[in-house]
Kinemage of the C-alpha trace (Angstrom):
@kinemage 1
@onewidth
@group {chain A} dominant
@subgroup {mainchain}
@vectorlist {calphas} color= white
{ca unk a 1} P 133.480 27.539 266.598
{ca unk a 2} L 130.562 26.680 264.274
{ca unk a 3} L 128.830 29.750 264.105
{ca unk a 4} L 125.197 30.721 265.114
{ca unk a 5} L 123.694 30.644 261.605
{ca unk a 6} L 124.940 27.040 261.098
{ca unk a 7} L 122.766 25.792 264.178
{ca unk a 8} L 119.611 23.944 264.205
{ca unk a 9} L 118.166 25.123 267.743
{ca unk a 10} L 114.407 24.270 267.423
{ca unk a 11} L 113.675 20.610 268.829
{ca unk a 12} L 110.997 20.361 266.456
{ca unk a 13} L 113.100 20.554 263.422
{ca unk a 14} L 115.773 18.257 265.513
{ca unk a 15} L 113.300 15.726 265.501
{ca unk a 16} L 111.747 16.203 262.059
{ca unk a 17} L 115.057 15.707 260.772
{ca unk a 18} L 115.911 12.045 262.873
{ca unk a 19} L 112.650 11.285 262.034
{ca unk a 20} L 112.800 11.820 258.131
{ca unk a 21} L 116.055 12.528 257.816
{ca unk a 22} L 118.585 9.187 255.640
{ca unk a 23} L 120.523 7.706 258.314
{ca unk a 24} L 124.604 7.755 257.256
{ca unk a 25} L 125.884 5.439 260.225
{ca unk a 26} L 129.037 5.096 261.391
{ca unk a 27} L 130.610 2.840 264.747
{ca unk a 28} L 130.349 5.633 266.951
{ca unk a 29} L 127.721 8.594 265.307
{ca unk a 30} L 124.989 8.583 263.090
{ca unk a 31} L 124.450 11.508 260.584
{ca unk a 32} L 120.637 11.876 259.967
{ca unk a 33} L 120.437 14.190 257.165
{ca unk a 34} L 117.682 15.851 255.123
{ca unk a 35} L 117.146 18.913 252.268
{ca unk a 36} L 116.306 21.948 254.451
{ca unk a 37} L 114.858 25.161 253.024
{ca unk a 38} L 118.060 27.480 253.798
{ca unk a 39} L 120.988 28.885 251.783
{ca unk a 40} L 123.081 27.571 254.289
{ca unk a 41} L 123.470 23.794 255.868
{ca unk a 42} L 122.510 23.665 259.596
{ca unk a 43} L 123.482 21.302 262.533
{ca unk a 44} L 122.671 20.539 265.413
{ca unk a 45} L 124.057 17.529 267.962
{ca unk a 46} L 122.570 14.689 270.226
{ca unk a 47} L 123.995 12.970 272.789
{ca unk a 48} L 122.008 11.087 274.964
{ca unk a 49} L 121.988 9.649 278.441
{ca unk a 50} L 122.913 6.213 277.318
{ca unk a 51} L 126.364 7.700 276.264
{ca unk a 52} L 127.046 8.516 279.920
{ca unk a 53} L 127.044 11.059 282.554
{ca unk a 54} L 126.581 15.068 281.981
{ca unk a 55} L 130.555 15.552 282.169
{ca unk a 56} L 131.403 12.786 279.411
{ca unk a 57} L 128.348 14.307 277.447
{ca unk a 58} L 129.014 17.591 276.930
{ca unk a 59} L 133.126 16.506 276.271
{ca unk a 60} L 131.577 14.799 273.014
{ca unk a 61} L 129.793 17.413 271.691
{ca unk a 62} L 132.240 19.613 272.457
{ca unk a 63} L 134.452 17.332 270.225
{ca unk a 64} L 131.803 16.632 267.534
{ca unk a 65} L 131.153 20.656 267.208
{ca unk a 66} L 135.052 20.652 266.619
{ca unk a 67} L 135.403 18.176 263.751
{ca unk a 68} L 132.220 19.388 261.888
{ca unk a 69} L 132.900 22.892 261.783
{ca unk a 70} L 135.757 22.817 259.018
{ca unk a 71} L 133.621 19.896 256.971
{ca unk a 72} L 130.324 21.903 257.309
{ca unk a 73} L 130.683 23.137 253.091
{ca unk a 74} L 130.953 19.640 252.426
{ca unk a 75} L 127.782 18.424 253.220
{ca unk a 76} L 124.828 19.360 250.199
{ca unk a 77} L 124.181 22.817 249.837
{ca unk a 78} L 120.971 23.900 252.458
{ca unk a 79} L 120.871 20.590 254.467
{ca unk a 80} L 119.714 20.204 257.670
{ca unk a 81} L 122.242 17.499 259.618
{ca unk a 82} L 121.806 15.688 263.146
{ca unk a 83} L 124.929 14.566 264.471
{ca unk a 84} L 124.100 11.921 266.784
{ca unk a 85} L 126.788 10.247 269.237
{ca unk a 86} L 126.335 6.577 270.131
{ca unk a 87} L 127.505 4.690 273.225
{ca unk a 88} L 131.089 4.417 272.306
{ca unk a 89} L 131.833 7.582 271.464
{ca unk a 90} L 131.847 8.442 275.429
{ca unk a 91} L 134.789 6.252 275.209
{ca unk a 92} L 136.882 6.920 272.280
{ca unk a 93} L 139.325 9.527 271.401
{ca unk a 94} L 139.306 12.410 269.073
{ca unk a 95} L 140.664 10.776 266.176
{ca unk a 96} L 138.341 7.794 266.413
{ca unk a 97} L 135.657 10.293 266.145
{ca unk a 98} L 137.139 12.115 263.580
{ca unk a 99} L 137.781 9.298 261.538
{ca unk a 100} L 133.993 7.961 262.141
{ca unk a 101} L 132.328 11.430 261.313
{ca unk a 102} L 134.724 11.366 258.041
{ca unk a 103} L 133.308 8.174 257.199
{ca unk a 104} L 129.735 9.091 257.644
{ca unk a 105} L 130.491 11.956 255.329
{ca unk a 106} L 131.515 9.898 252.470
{ca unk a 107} L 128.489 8.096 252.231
{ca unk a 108} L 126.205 11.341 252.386
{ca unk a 109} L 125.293 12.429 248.507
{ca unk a 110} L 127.351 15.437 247.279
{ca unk a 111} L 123.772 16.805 245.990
């Protein structure tokens, strides 16, 4: 469970950081990812309508918060992250989107 301090629940920072945040894309989620001002690195998710109906929505951010709890320390120290799902990812499994979000990661700078 990625715990409460790790969230980013204001939708004004949520859309400071997509909107200024460097884009890490992947076939099935985009990492937007800026410098935040906190100790600890903060994230928040977005799936939209275009990715399907309310059921298949909340099933991939269910499995999004799942994979980026354990590699949460590996993004830079006090970033703020949005993790956001394309179309396919209402489609794909859990290992496609593990694999995806893992390849994100690696292009996001270590500092």
């Amino acid at each position: 469970m990625l715990p409460a301090s790790a969230r980013l629940r204001k939708s004004s920072e949520i859309s400071a950081v997509m909107k200024s945040g460097t884009r890490f894309s992947a076939k099935l989620v985009v990492l937007h990812v800026t410098s935040g001002s906190t100790e600890q690195s903060k994230v928040a998710f977005a799936v939209g309508k275009n990715v399907g109906n309310s059921v298949i929505r909340h099933r991939v951010t269910r499995q999004l918060r799942h994979i980026v709890t354990p590699v949460l320390p590996r993004f830079p120290t006090g970033s703020h992250v949005v993790v956001r799902a394309l179309p396919a990812a209402a489609t794909a499994t859990f290992t496609q989107l593990t694999e995806n979000l893992e390849f994100a990661l690696t292009k996001v700078p270590k500092s």
